[in-house]
C-alpha positions in Angstrom: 5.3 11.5 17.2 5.1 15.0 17.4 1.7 16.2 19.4 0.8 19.0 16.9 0.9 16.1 14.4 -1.3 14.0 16.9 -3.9 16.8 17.0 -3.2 17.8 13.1 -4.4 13.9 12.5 -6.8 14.2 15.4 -8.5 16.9 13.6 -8.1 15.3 10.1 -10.2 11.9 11.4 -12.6 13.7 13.1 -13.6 15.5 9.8 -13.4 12.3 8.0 -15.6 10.3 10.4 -18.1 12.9 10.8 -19.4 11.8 7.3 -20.4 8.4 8.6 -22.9 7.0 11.1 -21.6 5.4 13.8 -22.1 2.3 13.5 -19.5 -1.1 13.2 -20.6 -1.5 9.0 -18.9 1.9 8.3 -15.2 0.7 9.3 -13.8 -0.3 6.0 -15.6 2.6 4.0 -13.8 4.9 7.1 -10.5 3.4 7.0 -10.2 3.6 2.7 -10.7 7.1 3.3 -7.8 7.3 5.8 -5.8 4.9 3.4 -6.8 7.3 0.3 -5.4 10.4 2.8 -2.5 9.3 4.3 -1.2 6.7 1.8 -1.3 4.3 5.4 -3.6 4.0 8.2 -1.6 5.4 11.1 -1.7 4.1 14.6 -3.3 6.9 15.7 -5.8 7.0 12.7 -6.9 3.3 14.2 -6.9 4.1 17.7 -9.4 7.5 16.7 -11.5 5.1 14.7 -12.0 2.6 17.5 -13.1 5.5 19.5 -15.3 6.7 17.1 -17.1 2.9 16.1 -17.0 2.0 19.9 -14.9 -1.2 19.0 -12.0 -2.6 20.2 -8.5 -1.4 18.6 -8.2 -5.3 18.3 -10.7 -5.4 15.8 -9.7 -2.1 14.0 -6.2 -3.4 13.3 -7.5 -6.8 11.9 -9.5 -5.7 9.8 -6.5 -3.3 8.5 -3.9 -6.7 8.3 -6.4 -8.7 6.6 -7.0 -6.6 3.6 -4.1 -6.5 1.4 -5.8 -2.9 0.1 -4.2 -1.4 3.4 -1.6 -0.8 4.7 0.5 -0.2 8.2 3.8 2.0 6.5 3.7 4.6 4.1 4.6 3.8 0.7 7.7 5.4 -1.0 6.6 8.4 -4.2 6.8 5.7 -6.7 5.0 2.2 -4.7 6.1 -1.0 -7.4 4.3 -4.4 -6.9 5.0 -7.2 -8.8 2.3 -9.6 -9.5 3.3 -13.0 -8.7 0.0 -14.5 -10.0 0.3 -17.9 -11.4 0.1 -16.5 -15.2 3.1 -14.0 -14.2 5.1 -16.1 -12.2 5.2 -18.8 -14.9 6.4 -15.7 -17.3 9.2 -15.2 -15.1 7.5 -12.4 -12.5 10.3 -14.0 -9.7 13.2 -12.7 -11.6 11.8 -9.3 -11.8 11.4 -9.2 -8.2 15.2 -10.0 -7.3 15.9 -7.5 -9.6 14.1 -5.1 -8.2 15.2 -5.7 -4.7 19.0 -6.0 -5.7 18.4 -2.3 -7.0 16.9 -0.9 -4.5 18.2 -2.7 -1.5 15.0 -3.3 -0.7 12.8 -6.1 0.4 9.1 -6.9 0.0 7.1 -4.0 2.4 9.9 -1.3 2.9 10.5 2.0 1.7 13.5 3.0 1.1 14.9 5.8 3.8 14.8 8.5 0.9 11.0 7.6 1.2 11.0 7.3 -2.8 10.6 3.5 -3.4 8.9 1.1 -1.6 8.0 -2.7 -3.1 5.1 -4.9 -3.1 4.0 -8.0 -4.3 0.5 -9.1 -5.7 -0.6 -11.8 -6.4 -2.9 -10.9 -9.7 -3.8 -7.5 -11.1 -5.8 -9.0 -13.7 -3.5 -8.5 -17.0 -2.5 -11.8 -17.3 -2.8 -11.9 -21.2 0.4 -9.3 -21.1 2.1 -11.5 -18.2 4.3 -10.9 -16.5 3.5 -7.3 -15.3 4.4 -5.2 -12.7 3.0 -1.7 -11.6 4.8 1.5 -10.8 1.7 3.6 -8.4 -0.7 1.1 -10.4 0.1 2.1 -13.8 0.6 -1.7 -15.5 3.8 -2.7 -17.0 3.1 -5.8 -18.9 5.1 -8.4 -20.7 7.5 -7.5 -18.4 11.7 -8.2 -18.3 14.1 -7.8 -16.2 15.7 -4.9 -18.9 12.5 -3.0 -19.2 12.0 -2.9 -15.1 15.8 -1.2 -15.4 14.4 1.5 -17.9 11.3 2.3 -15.7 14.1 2.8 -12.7 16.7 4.9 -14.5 13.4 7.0 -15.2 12.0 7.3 -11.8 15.5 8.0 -10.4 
């Protein structure tokens, strides 16, 4: 990484943390904010943040792989998930997947090296009377197929 990014996100935490206490409690309320900024929490964003809360990087980064609300990569301009919730998967949410990754020749967690898709599952987002659904940057597409995911994608491309 660049250094004058390294002090550009540097800068960018320390104006972010500045708003909290320090004090171990204000770690996931810190690292949404970095998550709502960056679309990510960057490596350097944790290591900043341990500095900051005086607690191990360790800790910093499992709390970051435990919740499924953050993420380690930045996600491509338009992020899809696919719920595969019971209700959705049932409905047929599996086939939408493949489809979606034979597309994009993508799998599950990547972006694509344009940077403009990037696929995730879930596994509900609550919509399950319009199952199966999937979400283009969490707008809901419900009762779902694998011909109406095509129309979404010739849109977005």
């Amino acid at each position: 990484m660049c250094e004058c990014i390294d002090k550009r996100i540097s800068a960018e935490m320390q104006e972010i943390m500045t708003k909290y206490t320090v004090e171990k409690d204000n770690l996931i309320p810190i690292l949404n904010e970095v998550q709502e900024k960056y679309g990510y929490i960057p490596k350097l964003a944790q290591m900043e943040i341990s500095k900051y809360l005086n607690i191990p990087m360790a800790e910093v980064y499992g709390v970051v792989t435990f919740y499924s609300r953050f993420t380690l990569e930045p996600k491509g301009k338009y992020n899809i998930s696919v719920c595969l919730g019971t209700a959705c998967f049932v409905k047929g949410s599996q086939k939408i997947l493949d489809r979606l990754k034979e597309r994009l020749q993508l799998e599950e967690g990547k972006t694509s090296s344009d940077g403009k898709f990037s696929i995730d599952t879930t596994r509900c987002v609550g919509a399950c009377g319009i199952a199966p659904v999937f979400t283009v940057n969490n707008e809901v597409y419900g009762k779902a197929t694998v011909k109406k995911l095509d129309e979404v994608l010739n849109e977005l491309e």
